[in-house]
N, C-alpha and C positions, 0 to 999 in steps of 0.2 A: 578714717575709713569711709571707703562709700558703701552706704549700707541699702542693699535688695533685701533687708530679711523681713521688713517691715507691712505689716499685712498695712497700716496705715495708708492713706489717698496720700500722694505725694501732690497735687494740688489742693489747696486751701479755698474755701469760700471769703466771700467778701465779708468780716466781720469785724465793726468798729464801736469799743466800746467802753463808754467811762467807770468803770469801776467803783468809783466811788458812789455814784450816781445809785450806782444796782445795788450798792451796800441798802442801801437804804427801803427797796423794795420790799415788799413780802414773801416770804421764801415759800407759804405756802398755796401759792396763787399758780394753777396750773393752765386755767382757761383758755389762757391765748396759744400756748405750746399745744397740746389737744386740738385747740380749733385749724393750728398748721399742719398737724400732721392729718387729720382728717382730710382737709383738703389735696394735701402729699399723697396720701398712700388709700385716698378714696375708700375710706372707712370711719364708719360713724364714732364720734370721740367717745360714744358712753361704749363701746367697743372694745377700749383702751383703756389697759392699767400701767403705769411709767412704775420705772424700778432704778435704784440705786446702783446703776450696773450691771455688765454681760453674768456676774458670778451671784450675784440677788434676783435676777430675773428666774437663774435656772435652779437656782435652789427653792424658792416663793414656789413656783410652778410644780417640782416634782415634790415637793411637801406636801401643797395641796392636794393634787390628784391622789397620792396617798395611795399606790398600787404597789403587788407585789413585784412582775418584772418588767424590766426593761428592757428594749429591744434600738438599739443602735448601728443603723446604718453608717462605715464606716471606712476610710479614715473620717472622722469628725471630731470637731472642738474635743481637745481631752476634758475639759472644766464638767463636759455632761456625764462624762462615766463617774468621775469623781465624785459630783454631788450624788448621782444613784447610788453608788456603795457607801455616801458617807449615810446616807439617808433609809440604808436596809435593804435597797433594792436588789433583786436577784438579775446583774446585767448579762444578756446576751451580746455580742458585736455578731453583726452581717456583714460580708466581703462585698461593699458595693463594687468593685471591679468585677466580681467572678458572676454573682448570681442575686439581682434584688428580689427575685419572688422566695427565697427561704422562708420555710413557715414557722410562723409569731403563733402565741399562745392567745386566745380570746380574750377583751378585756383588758391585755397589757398595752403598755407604752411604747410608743416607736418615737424614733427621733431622729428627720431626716433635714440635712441643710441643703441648700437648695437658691442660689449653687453650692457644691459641696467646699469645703474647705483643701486646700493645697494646688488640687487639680483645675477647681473651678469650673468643674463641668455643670452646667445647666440641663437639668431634666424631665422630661415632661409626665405629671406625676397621675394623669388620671386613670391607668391602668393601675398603678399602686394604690387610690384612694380606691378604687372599686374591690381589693382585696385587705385591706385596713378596716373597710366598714362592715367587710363581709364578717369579719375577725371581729367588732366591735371594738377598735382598738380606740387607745386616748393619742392623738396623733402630735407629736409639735414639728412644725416646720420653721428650722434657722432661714431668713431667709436676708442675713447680716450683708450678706455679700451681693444680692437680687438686684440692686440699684446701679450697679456697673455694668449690668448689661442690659438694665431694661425690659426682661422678659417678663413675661406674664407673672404676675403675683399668684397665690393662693389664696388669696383675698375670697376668690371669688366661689370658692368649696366652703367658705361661713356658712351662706343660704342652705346648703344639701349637707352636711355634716353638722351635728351639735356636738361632737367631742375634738373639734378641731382648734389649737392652738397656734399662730405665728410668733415666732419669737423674733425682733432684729437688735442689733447691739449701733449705737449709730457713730460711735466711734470709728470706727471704722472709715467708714464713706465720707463722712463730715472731717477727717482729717485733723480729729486730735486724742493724743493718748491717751489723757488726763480726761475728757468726756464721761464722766458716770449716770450714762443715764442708758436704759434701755425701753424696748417696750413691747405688749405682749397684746395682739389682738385675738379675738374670740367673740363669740355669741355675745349679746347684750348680759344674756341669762350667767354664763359663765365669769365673764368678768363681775359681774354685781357680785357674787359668790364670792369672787377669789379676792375683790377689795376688801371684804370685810377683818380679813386675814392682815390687813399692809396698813400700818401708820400712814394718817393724813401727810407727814409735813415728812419725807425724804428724802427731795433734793436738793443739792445744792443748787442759790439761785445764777449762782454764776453759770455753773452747765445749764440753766433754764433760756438764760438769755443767751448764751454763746450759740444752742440749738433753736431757736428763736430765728437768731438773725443767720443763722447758716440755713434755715430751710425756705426764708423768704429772698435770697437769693439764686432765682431762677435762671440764673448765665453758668452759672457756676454749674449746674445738674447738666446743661449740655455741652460746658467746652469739657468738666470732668470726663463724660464719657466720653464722647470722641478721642479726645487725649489718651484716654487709657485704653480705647482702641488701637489707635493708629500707633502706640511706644509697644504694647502687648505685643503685636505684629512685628513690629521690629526686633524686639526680644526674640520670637521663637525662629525668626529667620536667621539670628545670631547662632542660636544652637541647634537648627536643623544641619548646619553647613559644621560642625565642630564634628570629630573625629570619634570623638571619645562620646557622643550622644545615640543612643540607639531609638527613641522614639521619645514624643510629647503630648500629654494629653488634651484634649481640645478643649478647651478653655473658654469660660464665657467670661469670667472676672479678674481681677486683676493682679493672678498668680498664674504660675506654671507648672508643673507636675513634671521633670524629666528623670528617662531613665535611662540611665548611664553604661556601657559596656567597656570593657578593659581595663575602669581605672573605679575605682569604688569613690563614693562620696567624700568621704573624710578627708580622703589626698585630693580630691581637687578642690573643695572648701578650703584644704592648707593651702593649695597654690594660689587661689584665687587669692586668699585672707596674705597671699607676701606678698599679692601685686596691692594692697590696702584697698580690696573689697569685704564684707563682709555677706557670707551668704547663710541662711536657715538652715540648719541641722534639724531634719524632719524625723529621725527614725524610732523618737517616743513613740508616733502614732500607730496605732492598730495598721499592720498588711503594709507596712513601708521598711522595705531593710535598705542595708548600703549602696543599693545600686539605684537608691532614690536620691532624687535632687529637687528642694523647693526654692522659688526664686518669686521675687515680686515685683512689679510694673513701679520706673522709676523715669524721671526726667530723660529728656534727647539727649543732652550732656552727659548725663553719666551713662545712659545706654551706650551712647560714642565709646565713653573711655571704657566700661567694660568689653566692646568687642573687640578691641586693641588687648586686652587680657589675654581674652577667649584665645584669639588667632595664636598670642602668645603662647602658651598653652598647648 
């Protein structure tokens, strides 16, 4: 099977590493991983708390804040509603397709990704932060998928917001599944708070060094994006021109969002899944029924033989 469903970077950074070598490291030595990502994501490392994972980062996080609701703009990661209702939280979801100014309760949680997940829309949020602060809200912004297209961080709402959260998962972008590491920047003040809460020694030091050496490879962050530019492009051109496509949403990252007319999701995933592609079945999330399609940025090759499908089709 050629698989699209994989939110994964289908390009790899350059990383070469003896294993045995790192056995022998300290596993709880963060210094140098901190000192790169400071320099990466242009925020100071006492800024930064690392987490054992996308599913540790969002649980640490909505523990501590320790608020009654939740408010999720959505479709979004399911892992966030989850840990809110595993956690007591009374969750709301907002239709970000229909209307993002719906009103949140003062005090509560919002959780916006950014770009969003499926669709990969990139959005520019400072009309949202000026009614989030107005609201006193505890804000997190996913912003796992922001590195494939390069646009402005929220980095820079630290300074003017003290209850502001970024959360990113680096699996993702750094193009391996098995990566457990994520991380959560915020005020100095916030993080020294929220460390107190989190065991010294939680990573593994092989995700330390495998993230290590994928972030001090700087060829890799630019042929990455362009790459997933210029195949992204070539994907929506495949299914602008398909019959059975009614629109696609405009995308900054390195998915698709299509919505399908005359033929529902399920039968063209079968059709695709007999020509041995594999495509996302998205319709768990919040505001996605059958006539949605999620599809992810893959190699020229297999772009080629999927629109030999498509056409077939």
């Amino acid at each position: 099977m050629i698989d699209f469903s994989s939110e994964i970077n289908f390009l790899k950074p350059n990383v070469n590493l003896n294993y045995g070598l790192i056995s022998e490291a300290k596993s709880n030595s963060y210094n140098t991983l901190l000192e790169l990502l400071e320099n990466r994501y242009k925020v100071k490392k006492e800024q930064i708390e690392l987490f054992n994972g996308f599913s540790s980062a969002i649980y640490s996080i909505l523990k501590f804040l320790d608020k009654k609701f939740c408010f999720i703009y959505s479709p979004c990661s399911l892992e966030y509603k989850k840990a809110a209702y595993n956690l007591q939280y009374e969750v709301r979801v907002i239709n970000r397709f229909e209307n993002l100014f719906l009103p949140i309760k003062e005090q509560s949680v919002v959780i916006f990704a950014n770009p969003s997940y499926l669709d990969g829309t990139y959005y520019e949020l400072e009309n949202l932060f000026k009614y989030w602060i107005e609201k006193e809200a505890i804000v997190i912004v996913d912003e796992t998928f922001l590195d494939f297209c390069g646009e402005e961080a929220a980095v820079k709402y630290l300074k003017e917001y003290k209850f502001l959260y970024i959360l990113k998962d680096f699996s993702k972008y750094y193009s391996n599944v098995n990566l457990s590491i994520s991380a959560i920047f915020s005020n100095q003040e916030n993080i020294s708070f929220l460390r107190k809460y989190e065991p010294e020694n939680k990573l593994s030091i092989f995700d330390v060094k495998y993230l290590e050496n994928s972030l001090k490879d700087v060829e890799f962050r630019a042929i990455s994006n362009s790459v997933n530019i210029k195949n992204r492009i070539e994907l929506e051109k495949i299914f602008h021109s398909c019959k059975y496509v009614e629109s696609i949403f405009h995308s900054s990252s390195n998915s698709l969002l299509i919505k399908l007319k005359e033929i529902d999701s399920k039968e063209f995933i079968n059709r695709l899944k007999n020509r041995d592609f594999k495509i996302f079945d998205c319709m768990s999330y919040d505001f996605i029924d059958e006539k949605f399609l999620n599809i992810y940025v893959n190699s020229k090759d297999n772009i080629a033989s999927l629109k030999e499908a498509v056409y077939a089709i």
